[in-house]
N, C-alpha and C positions, 0 to 999 in steps of 0.2 A: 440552426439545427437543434434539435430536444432530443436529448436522450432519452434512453428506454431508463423507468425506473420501476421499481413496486415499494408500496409502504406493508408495514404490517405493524399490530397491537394498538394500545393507548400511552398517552403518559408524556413525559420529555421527551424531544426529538430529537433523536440520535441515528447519522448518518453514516453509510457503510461505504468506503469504497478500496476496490479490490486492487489485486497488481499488475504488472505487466504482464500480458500475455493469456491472462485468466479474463474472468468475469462474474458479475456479481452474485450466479450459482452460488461459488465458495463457500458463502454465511450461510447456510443452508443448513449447516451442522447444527446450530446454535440461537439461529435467529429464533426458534420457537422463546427460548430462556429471555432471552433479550424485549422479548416482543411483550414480555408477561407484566415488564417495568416501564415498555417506552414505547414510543410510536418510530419505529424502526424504517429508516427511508436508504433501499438500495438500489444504486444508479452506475451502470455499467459507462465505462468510459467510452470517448471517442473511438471507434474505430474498434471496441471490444462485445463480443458479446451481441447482446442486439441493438446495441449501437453502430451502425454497422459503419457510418463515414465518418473518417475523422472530420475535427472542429476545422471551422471555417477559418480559425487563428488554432496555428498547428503551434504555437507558443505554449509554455507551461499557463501563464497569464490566461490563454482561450483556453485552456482545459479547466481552468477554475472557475473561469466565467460560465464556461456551455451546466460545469455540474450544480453552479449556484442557480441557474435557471432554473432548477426541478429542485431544489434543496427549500425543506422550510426556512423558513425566515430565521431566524435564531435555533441553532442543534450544536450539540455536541459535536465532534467531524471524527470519525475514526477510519484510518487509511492504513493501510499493508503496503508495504514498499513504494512503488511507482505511486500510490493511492495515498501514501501519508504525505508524498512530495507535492501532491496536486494540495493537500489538504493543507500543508505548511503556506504552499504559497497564496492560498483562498484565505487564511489568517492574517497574511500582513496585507493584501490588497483589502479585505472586507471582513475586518475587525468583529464590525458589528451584527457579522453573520455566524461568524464563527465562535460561542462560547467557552468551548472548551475544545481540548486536543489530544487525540488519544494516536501515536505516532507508532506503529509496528514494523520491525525489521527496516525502521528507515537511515536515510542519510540525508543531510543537505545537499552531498556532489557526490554522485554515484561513482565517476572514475576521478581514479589516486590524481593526486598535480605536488608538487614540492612543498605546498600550503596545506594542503587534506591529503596525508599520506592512507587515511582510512578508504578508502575504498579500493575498487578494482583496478588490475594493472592494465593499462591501456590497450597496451597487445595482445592480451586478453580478450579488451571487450570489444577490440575491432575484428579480430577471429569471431566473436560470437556472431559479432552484425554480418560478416561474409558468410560465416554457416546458414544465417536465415536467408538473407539472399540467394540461395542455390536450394534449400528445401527446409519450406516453413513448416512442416510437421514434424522432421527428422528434430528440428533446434529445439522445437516446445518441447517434446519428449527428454531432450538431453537437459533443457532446462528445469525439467519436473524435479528429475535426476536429482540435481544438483541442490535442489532444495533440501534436500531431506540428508545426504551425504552427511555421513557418521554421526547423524542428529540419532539419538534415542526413538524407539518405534518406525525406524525408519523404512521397511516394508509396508506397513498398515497405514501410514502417511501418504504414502507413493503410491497408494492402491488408491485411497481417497481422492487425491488429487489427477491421477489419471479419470477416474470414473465421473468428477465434478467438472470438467474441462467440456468433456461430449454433451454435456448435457445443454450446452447452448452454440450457437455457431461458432466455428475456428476465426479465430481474427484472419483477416487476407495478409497478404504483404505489407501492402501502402499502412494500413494502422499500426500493424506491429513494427515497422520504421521511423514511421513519427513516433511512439513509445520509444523506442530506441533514442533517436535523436534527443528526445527531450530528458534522457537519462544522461548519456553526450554530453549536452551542453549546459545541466542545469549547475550551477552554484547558487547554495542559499546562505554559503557562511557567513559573509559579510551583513547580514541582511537577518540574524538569528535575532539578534540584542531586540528587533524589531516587535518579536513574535508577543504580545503580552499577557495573553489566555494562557489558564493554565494548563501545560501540559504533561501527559505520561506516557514515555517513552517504553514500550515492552517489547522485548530483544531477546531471540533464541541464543544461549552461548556457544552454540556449535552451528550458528549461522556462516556458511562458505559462501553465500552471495552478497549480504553485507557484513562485515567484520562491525561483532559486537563494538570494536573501538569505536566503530563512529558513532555509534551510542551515549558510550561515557562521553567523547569529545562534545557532542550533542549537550546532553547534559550540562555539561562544564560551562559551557556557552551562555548556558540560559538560567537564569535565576527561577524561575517559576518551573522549570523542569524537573520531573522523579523520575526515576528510571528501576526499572522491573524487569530483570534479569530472569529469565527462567532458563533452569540446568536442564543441558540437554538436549534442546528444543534446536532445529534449526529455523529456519528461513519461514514457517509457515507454522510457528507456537500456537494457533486458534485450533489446527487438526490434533498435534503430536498432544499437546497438554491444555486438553479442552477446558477443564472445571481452571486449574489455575489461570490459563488466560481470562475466562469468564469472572473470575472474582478481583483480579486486576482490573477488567474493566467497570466492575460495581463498586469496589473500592476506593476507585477514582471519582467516578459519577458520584455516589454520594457523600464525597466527603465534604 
């Protein structure tokens, strides 16, 4: 299966990929800025957007395999949540595809266990998988929601992100399940030390669907790791605080 991608600009190759439940719309805000330094390559995941089925390996592993199909050969990899997860684990499977690592609102293991108390409480996020199971429009909305929750600019966020969702097909069931499962099941703790590109971690501090902690813990993990707090910012810092994320991610790039 090949996904749906588009490139834009010249320059270094730097790749976008989006979250759960979204699609590669999103960078829309921004990709112009982006595109004036790099040759900019955005590839909607399996099962999002106009990718419309999921991967043939519904594994984190096949989601990093199906987006390195359509990926240049050597890029930077910059991913948003579910998108940084795929992007962590395309770095330690294919080193030498992956240069650098620009990691947003992510985590290695999305739900809490006794080991990663940073993430979601499970009962939590098995209520969330039965909400979408009975109405997958109703969840995406409440999940929009939840993005932006007590984040700064948090109406003008939530107008953006409502507005950039339509703009490409609704995920069905079947894909935004597999996303789910592969948020479920993934742990990349044990498997961090591995990671050895440089990476930069940038994290809303009023982020409600990953807890900035798994951030720092992130961080702490990895030697080659920075980490870019932005105040304020929840779950989707590229909308609420466009120019600071923008210079987060130049800052890195060219240093």
């Amino acid at each position: 299966m090949k996904l749906y991608h588009e490139s834009h600009g010249q320059g270094p190759e730097l790749v976008l990929l989006h979250g759960w439940g979204l699609h590669g719309g999103i960078w829309k805000s921004f990709v112009a800025d982006l595109a004036k330094l790099h040759r900019v390559t955005i590839i909607d995941l399996p099962g999002h957007g106009r990718s419309r089925a999921p991967a043939d390996d519904d594994t984190l592993a096949g989601f990093a395999a199906a987006v390195a199909q359509v990926a240049p050969d050597e890029a930077t990899w910059l991913g948003w949540s579910l998108g940084a997860t795929v992007a962590m684990r395309a770095a330690l499977d294919m080193p030498d595809r992956v240069t650098r690592l620009i990691a947003v609102a992510a985590t290695p293991q999305f739900v809490a266990s006794r080991d990663w108390p940073a993430g979601m409480k499970p009962a939590e996020f098995d209520a969330f998988a039965s909400h979408l199971a009975h109405d997958v429009r109703a969840t995406l909305t409440r999940f929009l929601a939840l993005q932006v929750q007590d984040a700064q600019n948090a109406p003008d966020t939530l107008r953006q992100l409502r507005a950039m969702i339509d703009n490409r097909p609704t995920p069905g069931l079947k894909g935004l399940s597999v996303g789910l499962e592969l948020l479920r099941h993934t742990s990349l703790c044990n498997e961090l030390n591995r990671i050895r590109v440089p990476l930069r971690l940038i994290h809303g501090t009023k982020d409600r669907i990953v807890s900035p902690d798994a951030a720092q813990a992130t961080q702490a993990a990895l030697p080659n790791a920075t980490l870019e707090l932005i105040h304020e910012a929840g779950h989707a810092p590229f909308l609420s605080h466009r120019q600071r994320f923008l210079h987060a991610v130049e800052d890195f790039i060219n240093d």
